[in-house]
Gaussian input, Z-matrix of N, CA and C with variables (Angstrom, degrees):
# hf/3-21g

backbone

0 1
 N
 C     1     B1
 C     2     B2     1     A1
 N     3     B3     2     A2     1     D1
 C     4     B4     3     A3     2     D2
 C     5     B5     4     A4     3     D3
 N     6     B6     5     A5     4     D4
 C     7     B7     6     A6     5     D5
 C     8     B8     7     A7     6     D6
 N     9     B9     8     A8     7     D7
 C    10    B10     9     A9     8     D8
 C    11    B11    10    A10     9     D9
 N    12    B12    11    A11    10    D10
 C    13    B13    12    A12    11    D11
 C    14    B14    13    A13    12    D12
 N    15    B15    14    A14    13    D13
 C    16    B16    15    A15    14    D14
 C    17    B17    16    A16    15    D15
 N    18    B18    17    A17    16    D16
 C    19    B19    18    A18    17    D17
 C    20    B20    19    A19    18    D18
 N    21    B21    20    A20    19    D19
 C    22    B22    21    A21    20    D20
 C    23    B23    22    A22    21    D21
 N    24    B24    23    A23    22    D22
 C    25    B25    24    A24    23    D23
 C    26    B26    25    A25    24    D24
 N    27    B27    26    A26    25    D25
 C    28    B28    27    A27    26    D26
 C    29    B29    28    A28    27    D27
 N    30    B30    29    A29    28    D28
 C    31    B31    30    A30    29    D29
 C    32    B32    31    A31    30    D30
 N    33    B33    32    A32    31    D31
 C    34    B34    33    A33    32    D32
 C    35    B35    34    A34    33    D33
 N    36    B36    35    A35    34    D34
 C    37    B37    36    A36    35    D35
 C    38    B38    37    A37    36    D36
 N    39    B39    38    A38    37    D37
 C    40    B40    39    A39    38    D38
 C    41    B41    40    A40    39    D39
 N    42    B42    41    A41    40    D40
 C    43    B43    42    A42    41    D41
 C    44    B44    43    A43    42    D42
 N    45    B45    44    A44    43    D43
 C    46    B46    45    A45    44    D44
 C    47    B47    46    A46    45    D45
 N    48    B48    47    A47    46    D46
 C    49    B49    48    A48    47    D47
 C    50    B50    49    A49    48    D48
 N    51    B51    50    A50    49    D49
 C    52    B52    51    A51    50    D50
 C    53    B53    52    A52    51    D51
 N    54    B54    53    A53    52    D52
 C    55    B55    54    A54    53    D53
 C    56    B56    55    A55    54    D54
 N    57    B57    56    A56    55    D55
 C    58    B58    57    A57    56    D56
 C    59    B59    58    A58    57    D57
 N    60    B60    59    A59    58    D58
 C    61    B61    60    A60    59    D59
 C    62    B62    61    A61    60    D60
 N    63    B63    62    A62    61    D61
 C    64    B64    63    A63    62    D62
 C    65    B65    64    A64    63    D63
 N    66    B66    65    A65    64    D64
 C    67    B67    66    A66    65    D65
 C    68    B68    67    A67    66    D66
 N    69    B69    68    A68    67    D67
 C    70    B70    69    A69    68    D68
 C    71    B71    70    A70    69    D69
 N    72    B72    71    A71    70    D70
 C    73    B73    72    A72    71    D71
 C    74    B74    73    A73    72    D72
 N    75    B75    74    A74    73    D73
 C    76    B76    75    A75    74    D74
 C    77    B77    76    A76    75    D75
 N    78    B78    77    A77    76    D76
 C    79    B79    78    A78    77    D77
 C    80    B80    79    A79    78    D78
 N    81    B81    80    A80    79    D79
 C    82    B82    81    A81    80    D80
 C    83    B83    82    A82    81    D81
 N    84    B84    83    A83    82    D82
 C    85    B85    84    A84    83    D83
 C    86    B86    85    A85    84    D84
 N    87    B87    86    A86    85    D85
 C    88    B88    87    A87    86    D86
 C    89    B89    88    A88    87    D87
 N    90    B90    89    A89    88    D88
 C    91    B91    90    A90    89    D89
 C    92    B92    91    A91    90    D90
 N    93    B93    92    A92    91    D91
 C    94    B94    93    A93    92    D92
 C    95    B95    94    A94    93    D93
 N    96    B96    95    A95    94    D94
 C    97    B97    96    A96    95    D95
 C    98    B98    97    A97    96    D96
 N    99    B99    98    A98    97    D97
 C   100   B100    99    A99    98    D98
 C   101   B101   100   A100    99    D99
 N   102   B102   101   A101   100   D100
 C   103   B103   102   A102   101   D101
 C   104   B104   103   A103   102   D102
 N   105   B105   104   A104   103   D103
 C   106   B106   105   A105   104   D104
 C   107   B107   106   A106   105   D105
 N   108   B108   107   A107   106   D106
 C   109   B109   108   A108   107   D107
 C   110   B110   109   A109   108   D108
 N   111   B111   110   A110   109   D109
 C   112   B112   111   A111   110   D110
 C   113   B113   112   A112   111   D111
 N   114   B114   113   A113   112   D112
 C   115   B115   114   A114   113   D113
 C   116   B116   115   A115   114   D114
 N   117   B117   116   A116   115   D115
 C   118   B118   117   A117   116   D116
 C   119   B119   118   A118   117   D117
 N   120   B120   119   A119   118   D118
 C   121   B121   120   A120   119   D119
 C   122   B122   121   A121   120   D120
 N   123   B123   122   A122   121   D121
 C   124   B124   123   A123   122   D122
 C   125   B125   124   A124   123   D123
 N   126   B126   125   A125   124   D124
 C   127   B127   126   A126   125   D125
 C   128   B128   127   A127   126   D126
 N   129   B129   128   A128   127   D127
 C   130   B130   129   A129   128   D128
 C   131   B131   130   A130   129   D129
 N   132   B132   131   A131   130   D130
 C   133   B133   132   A132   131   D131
 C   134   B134   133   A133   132   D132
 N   135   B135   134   A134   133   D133
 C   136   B136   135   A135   134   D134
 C   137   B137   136   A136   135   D135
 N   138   B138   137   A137   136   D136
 C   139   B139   138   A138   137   D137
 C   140   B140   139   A139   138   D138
 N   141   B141   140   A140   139   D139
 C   142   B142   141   A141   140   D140
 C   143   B143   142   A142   141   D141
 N   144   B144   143   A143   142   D142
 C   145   B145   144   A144   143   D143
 C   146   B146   145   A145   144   D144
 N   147   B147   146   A146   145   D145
 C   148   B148   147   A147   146   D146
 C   149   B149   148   A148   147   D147
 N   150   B150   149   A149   148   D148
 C   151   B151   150   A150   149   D149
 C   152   B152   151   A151   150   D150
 N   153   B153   152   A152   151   D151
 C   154   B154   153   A153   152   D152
 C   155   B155   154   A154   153   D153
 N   156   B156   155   A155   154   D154
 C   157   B157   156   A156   155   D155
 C   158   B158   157   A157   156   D156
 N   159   B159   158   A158   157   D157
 C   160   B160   159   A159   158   D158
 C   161   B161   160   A160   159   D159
 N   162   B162   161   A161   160   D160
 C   163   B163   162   A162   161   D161
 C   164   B164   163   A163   162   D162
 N   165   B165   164   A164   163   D163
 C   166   B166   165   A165   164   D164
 C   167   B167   166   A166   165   D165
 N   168   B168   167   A167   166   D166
 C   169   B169   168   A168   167   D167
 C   170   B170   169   A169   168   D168
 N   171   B171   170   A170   169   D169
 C   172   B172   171   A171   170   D170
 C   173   B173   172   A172   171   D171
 N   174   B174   173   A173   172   D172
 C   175   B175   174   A174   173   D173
 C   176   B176   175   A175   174   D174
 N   177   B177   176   A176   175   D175
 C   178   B178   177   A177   176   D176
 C   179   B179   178   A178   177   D177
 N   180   B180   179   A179   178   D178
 C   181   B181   180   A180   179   D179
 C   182   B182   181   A181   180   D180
 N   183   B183   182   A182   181   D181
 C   184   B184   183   A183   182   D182
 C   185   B185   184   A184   183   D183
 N   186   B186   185   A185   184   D184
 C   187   B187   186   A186   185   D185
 C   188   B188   187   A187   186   D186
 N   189   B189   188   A188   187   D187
 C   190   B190   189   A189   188   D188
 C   191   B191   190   A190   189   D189
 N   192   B192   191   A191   190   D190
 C   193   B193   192   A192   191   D191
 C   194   B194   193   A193   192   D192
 N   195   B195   194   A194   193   D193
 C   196   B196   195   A195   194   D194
 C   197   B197   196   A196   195   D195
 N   198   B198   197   A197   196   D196
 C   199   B199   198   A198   197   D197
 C   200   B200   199   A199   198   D198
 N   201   B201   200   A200   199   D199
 C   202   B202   201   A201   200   D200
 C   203   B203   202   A202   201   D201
 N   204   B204   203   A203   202   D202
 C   205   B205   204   A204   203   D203
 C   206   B206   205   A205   204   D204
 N   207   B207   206   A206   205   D205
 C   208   B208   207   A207   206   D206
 C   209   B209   208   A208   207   D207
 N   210   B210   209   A209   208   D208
 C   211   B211   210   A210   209   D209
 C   212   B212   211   A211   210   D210
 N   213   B213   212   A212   211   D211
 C   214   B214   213   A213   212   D212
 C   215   B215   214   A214   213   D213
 N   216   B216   215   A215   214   D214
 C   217   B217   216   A216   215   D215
 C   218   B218   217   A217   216   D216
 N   219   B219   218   A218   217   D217
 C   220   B220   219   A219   218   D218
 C   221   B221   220   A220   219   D219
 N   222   B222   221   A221   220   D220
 C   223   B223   222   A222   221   D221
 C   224   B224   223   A223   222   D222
 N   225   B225   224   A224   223   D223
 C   226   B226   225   A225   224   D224
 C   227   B227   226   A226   225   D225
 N   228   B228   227   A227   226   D226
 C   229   B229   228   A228   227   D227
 C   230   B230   229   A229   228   D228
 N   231   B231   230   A230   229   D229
 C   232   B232   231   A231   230   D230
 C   233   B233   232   A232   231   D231
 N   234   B234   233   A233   232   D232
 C   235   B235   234   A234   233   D233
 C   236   B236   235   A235   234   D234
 N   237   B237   236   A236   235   D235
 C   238   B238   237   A237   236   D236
 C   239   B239   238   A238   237   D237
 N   240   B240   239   A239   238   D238
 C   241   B241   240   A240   239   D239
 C   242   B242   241   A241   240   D240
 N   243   B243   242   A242   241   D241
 C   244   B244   243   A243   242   D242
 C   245   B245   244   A244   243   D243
 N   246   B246   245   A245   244   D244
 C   247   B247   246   A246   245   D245
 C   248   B248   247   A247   246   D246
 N   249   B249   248   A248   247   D247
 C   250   B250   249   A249   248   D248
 C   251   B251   250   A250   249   D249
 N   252   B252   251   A251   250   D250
 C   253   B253   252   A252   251   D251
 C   254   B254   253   A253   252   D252
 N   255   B255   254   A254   253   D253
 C   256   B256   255   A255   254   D254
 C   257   B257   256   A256   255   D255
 N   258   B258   257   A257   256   D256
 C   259   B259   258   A258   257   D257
 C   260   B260   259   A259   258   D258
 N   261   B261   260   A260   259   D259
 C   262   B262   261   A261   260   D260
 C   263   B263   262   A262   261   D261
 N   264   B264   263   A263   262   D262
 C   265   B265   264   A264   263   D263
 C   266   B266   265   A265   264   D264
 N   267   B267   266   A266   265   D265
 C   268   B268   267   A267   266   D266
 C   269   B269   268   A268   267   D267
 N   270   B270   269   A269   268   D268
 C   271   B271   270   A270   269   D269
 C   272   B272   271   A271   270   D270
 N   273   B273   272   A272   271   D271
 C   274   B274   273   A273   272   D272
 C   275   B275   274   A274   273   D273
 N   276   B276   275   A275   274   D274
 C   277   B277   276   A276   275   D275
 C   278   B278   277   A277   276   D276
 N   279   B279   278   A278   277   D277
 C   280   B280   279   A279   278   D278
 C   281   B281   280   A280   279   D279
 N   282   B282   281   A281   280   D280
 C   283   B283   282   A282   281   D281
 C   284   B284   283   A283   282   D282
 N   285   B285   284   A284   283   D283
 C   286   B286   285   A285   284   D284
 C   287   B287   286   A286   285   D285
 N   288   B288   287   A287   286   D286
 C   289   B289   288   A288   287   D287
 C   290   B290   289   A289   288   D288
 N   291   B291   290   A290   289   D289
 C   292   B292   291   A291   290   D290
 C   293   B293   292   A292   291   D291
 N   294   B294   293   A293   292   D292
 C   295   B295   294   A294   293   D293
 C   296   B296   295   A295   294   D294
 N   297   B297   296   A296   295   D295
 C   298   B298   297   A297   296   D296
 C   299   B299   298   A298   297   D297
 N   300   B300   299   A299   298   D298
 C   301   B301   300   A300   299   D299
 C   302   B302   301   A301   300   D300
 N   303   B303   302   A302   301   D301
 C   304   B304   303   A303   302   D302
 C   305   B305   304   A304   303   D303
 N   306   B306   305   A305   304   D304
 C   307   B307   306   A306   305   D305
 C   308   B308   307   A307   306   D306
 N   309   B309   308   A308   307   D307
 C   310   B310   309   A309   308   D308
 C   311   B311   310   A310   309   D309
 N   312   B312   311   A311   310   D310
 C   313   B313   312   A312   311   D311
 C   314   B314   313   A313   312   D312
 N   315   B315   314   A314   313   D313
 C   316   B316   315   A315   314   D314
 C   317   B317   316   A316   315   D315
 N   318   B318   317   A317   316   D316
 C   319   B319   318   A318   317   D317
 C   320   B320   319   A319   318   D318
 N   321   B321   320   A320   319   D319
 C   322   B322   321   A321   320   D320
 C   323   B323   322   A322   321   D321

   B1=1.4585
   B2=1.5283
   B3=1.0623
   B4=1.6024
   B5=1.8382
   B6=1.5153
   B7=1.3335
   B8=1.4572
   B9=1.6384
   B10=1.7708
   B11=1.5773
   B12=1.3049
   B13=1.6718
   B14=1.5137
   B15=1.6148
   B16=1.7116
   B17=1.2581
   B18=1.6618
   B19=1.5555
   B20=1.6672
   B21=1.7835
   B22=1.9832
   B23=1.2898
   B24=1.2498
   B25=1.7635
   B26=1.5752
   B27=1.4130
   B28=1.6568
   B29=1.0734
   B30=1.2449
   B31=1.9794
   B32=1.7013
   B33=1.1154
   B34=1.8575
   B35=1.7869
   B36=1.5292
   B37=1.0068
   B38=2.0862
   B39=1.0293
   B40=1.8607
   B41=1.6093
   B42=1.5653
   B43=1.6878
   B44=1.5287
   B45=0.9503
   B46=1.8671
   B47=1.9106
   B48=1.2926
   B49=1.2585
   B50=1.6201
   B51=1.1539
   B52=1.4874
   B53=1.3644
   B54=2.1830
   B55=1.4109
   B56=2.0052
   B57=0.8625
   B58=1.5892
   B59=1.6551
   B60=1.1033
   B61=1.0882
   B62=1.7762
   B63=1.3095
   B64=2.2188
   B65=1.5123
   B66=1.2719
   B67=1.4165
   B68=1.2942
   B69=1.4607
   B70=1.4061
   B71=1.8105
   B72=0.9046
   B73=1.1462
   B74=2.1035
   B75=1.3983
   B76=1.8727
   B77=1.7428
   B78=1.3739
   B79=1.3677
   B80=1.6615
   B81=1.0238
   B82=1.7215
   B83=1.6999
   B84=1.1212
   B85=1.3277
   B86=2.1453
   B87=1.5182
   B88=1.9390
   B89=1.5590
   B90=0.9686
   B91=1.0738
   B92=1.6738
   B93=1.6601
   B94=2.2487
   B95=1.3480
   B96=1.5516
   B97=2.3119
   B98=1.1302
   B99=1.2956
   B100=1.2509
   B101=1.4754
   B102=0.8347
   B103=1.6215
   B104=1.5534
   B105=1.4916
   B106=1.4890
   B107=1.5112
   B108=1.9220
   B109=1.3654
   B110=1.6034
   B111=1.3203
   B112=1.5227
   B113=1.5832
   B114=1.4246
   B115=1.5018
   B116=1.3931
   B117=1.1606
   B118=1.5549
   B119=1.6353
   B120=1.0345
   B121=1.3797
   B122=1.6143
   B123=1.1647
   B124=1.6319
   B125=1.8016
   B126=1.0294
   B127=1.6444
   B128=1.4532
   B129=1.1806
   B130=1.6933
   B131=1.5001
   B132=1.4841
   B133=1.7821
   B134=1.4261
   B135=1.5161
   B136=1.5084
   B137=1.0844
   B138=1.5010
   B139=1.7445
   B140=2.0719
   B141=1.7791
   B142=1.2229
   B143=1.5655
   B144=1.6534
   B145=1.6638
   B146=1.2033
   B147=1.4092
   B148=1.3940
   B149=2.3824
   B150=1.4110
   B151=0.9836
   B152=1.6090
   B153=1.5192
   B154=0.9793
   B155=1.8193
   B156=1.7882
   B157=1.1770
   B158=1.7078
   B159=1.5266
   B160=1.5551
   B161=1.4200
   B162=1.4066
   B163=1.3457
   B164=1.6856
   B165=1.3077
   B166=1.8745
   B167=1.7093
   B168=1.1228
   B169=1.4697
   B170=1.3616
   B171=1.5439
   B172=1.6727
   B173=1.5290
   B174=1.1819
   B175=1.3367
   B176=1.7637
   B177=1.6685
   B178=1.6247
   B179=1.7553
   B180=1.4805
   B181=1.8196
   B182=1.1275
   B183=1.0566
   B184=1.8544
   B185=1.9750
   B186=0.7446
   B187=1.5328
   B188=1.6615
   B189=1.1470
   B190=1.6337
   B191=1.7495
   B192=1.6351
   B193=1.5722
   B194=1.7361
   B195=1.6447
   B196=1.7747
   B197=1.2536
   B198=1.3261
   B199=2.1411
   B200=1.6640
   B201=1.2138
   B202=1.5569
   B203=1.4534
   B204=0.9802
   B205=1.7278
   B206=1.4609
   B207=1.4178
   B208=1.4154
   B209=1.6108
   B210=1.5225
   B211=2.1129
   B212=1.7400
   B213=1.6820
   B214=1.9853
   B215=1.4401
   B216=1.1221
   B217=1.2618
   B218=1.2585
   B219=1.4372
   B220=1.9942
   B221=1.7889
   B222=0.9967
   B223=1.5099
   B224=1.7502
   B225=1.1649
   B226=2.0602
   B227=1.4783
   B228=1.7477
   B229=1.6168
   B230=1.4376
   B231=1.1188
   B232=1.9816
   B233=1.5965
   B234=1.5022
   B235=1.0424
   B236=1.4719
   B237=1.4837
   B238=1.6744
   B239=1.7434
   B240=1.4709
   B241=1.0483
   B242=1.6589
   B243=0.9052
   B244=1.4710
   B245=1.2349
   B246=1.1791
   B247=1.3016
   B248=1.6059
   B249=1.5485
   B250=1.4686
   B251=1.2930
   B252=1.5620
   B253=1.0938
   B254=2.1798
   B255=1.5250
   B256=1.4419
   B257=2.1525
   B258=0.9066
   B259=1.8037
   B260=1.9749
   B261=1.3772
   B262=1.0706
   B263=1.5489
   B264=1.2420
   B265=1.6286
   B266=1.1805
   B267=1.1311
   B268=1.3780
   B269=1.4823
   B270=1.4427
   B271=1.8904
   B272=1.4744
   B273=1.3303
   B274=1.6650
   B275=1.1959
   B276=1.9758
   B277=1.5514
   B278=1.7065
   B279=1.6053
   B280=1.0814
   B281=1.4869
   B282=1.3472
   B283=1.3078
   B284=1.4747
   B285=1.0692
   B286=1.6845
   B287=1.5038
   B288=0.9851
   B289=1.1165
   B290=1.6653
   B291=1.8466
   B292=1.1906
   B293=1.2584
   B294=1.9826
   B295=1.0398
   B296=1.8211
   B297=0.8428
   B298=1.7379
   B299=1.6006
   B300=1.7110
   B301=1.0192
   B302=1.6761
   B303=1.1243
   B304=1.4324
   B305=1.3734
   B306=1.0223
   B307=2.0633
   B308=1.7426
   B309=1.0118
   B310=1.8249
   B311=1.6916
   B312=1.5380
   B313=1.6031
   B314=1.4378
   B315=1.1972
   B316=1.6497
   B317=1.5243
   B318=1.4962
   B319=1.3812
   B320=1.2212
   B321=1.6784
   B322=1.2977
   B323=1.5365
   A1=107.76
   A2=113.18
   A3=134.84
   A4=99.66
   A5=113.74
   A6=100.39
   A7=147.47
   A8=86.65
   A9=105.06
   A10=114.94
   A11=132.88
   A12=126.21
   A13=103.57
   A14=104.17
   A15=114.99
   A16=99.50
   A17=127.23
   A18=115.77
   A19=132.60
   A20=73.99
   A21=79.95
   A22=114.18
   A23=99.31
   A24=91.27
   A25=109.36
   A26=120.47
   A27=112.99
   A28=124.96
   A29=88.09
   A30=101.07
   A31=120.61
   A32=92.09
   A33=104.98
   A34=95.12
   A35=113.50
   A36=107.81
   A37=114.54
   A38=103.50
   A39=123.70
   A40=86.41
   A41=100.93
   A42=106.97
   A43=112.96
   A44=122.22
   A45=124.06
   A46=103.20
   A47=91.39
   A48=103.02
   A49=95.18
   A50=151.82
   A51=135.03
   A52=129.88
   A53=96.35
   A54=93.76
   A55=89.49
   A56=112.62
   A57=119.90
   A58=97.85
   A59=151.33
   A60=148.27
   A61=114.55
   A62=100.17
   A63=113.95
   A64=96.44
   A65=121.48
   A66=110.37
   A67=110.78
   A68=99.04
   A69=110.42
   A70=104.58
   A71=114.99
   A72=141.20
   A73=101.45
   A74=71.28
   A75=81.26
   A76=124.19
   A77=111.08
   A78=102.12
   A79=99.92
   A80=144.83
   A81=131.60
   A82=112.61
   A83=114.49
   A84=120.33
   A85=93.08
   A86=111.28
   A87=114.43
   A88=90.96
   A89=141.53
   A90=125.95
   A91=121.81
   A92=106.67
   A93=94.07
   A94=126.63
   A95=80.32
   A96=109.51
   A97=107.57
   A98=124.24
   A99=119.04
   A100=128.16
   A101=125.51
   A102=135.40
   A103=118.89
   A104=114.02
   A105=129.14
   A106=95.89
   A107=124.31
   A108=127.53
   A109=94.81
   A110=150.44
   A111=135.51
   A112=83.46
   A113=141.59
   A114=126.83
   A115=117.01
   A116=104.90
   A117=102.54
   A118=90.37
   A119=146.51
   A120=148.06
   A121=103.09
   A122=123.01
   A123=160.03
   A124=93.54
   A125=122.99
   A126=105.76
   A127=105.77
   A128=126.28
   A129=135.51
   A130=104.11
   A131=100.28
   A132=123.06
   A133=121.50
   A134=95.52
   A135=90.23
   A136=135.29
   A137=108.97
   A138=107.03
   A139=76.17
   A140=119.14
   A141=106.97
   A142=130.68
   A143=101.92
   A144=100.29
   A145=123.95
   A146=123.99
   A147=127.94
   A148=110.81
   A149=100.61
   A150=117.43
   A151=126.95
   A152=103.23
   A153=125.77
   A154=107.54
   A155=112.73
   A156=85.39
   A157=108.25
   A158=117.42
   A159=123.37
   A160=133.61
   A161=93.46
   A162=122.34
   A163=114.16
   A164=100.85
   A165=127.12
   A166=104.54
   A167=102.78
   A168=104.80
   A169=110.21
   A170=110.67
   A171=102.96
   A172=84.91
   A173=134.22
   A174=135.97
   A175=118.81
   A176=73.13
   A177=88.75
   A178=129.76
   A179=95.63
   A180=103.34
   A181=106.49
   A182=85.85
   A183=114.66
   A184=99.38
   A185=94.34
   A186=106.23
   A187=93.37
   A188=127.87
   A189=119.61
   A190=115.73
   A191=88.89
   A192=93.06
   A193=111.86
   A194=102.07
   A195=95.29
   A196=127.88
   A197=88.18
   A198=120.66
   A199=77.81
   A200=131.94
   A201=130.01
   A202=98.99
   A203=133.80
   A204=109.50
   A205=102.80
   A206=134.63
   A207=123.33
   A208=98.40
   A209=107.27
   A210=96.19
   A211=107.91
   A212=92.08
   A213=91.79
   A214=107.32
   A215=122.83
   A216=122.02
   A217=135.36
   A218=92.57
   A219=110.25
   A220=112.59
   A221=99.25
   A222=110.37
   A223=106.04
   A224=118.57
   A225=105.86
   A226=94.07
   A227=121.91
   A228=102.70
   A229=122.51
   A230=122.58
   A231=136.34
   A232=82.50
   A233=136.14
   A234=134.01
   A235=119.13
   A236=126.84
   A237=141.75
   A238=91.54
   A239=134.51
   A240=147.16
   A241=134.39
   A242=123.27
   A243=143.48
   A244=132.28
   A245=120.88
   A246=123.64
   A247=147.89
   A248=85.64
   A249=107.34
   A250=118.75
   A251=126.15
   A252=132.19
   A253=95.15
   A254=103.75
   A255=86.07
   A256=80.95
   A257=116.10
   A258=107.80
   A259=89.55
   A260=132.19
   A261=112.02
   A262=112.88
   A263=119.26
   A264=99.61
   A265=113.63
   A266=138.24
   A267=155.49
   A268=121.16
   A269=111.41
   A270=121.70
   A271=92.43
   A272=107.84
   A273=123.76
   A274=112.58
   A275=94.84
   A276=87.83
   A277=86.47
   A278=120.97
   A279=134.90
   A280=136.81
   A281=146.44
   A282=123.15
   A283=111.09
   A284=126.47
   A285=141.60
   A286=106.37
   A287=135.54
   A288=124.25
   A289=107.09
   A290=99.00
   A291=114.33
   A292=105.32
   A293=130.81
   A294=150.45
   A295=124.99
   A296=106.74
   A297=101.43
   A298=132.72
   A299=91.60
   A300=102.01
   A301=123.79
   A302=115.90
   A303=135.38
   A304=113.47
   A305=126.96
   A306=134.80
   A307=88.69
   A308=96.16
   A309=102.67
   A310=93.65
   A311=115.11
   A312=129.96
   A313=80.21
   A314=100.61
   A315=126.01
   A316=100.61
   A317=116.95
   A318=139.66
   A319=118.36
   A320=90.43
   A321=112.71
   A322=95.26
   D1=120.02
   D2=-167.27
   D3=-73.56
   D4=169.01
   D5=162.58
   D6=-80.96
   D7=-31.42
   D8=157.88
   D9=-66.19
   D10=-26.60
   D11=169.31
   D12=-46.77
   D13=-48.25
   D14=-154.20
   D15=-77.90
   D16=-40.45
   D17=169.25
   D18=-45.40
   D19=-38.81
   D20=-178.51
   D21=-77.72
   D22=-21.76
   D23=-178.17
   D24=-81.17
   D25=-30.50
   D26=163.37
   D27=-52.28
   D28=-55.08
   D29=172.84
   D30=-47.48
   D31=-17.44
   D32=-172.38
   D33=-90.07
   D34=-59.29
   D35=-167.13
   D36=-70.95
   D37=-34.21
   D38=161.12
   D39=-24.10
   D40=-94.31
   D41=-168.23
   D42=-53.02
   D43=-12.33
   D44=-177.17
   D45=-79.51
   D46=-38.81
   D47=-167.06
   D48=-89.45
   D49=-38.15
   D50=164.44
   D51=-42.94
   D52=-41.56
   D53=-172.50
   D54=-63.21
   D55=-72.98
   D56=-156.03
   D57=-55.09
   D58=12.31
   D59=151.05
   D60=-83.23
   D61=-57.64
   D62=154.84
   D63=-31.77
   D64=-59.79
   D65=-164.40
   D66=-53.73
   D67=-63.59
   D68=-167.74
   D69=-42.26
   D70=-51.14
   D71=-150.26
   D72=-61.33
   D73=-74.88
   D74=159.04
   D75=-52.11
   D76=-36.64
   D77=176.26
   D78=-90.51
   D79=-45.56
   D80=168.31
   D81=-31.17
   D82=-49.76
   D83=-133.02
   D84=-119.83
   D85=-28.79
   D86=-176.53
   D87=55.41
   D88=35.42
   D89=154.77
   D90=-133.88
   D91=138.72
   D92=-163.81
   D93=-102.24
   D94=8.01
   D95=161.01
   D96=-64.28
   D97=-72.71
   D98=174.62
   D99=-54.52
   D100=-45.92
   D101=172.21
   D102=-59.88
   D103=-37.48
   D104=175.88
   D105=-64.86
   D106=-56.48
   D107=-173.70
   D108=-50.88
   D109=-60.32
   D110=-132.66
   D111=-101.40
   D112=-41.96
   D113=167.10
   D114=-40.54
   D115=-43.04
   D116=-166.82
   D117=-88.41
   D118=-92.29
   D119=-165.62
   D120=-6.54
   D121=-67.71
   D122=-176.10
   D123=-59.92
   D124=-68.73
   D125=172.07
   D126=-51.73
   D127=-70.80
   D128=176.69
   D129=0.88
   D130=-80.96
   D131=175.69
   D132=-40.58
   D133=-41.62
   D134=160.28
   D135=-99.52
   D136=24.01
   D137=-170.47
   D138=-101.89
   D139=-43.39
   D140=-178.32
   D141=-51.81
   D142=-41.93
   D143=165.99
   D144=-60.58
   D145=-20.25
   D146=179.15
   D147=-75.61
   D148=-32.44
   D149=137.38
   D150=-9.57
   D151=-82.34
   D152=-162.47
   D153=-54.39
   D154=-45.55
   D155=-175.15
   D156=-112.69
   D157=-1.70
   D158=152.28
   D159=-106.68
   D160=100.37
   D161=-166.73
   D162=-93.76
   D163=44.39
   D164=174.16
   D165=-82.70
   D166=153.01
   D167=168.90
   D168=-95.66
   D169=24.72
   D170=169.08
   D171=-108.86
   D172=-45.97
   D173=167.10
   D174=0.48
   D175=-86.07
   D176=172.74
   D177=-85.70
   D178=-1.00
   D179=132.21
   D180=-30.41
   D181=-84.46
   D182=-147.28
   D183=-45.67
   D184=-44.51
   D185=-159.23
   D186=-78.06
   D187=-54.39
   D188=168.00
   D189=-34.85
   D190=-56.68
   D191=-171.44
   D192=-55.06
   D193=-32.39
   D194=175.02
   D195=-38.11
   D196=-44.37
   D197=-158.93
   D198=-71.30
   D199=-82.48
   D200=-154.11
   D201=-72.75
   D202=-5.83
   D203=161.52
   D204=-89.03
   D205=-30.39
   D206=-164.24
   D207=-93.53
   D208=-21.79
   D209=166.78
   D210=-63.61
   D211=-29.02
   D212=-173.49
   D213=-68.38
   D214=-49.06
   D215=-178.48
   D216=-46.85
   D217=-76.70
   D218=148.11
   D219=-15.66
   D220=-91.78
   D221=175.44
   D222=-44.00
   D223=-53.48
   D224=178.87
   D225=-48.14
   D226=-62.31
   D227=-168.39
   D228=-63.86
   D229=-31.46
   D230=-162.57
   D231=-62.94
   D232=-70.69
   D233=-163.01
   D234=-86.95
   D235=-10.66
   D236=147.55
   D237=-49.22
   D238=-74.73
   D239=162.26
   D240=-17.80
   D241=-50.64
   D242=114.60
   D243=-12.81
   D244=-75.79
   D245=155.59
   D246=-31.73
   D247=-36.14
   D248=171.92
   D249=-112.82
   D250=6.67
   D251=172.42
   D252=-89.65
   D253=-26.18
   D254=-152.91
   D255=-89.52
   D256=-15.22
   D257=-165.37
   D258=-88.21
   D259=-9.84
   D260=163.26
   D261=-100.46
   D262=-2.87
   D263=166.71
   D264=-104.07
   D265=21.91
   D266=164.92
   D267=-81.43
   D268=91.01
   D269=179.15
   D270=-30.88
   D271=158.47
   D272=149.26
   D273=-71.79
   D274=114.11
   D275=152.81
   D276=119.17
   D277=-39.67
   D278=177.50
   D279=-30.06
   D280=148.21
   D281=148.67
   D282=-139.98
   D283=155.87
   D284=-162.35
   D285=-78.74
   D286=120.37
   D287=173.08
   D288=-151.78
   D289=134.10
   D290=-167.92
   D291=-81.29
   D292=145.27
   D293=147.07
   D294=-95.30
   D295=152.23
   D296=170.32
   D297=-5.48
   D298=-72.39
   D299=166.84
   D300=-131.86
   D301=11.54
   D302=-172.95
   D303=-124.70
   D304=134.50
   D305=161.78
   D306=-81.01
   D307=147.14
   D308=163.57
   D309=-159.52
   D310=158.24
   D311=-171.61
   D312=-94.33
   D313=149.75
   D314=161.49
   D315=-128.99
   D316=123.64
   D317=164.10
   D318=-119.23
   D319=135.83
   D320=-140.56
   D321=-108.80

C-alpha cells in the first residue's frame, strides 16, 4: 500500500466521518450551526489530505472553493444570527440609538 492509496482512503474516511459526526451533532445539540461548523471543518481536512497525493490545480480548486463556501456560510449564519438577536431585544415600538459611549432604546 503506497502513500497516496493511504491518503485517499483517510480522506474518504475524514469526510465519512463528518457527515455522521453533523448528524450526531445536530441531533445532540437541534441546532444546524453547530453541525454545519464540524461538516464543513471535517470535509476541509479532507479536501487537504486529498491534497496530499493530487497535486492538480483542479485539486486545489476544489479545496479553495471549500474554504470560501464554508467562510460564506459561516458569515450568512454569524450575521443571520445577529439579526435576530438584535429584533428580539428590542422593546415594541423601540429604536436603537447610538450615544458616545452607550447604545440606549429610545421609545417612542
Amino acid at each position: 500500500m503506497n502513500l497516496a492509496t493511504l491518503s485517499s482512503a483517510a480522506a474518504l474516511v475524514l469526510a465519512a466521518a463528518g457527515v455522521l459526526l453533523a448528524a450526531l451533532t445536530l441531533a445532540a445539540t437541534r441546532r444546524p450551526r453547530p453541525a454545519l461548523g464540524v461538516l464543513l471543518d471535517l470535509l476541509l481536512g479532507a479536501g487537504l489530505l486529498r491534497l496530499t497525493f493530487l497535486d492538480t490545480w483542479t485539486a486545489i480548486a476544489g479545496a479553495a472553493a471549500l474554504v470560501a463556501i464554508r467562510k460564506l456560510v459561516v458569515l450568512a449564519l454569524t450575521s443571520d444570527s445577529r439579526r435576530r438577536v438584535r429584533a428580539v431585544a428590542a422593546p415594541a415600538g423601540a429604536t436603537l440609538t447610538s450615544g458616545t459611549a452607550q447604545r440606549r432604546w429610545r421609545i417612542r
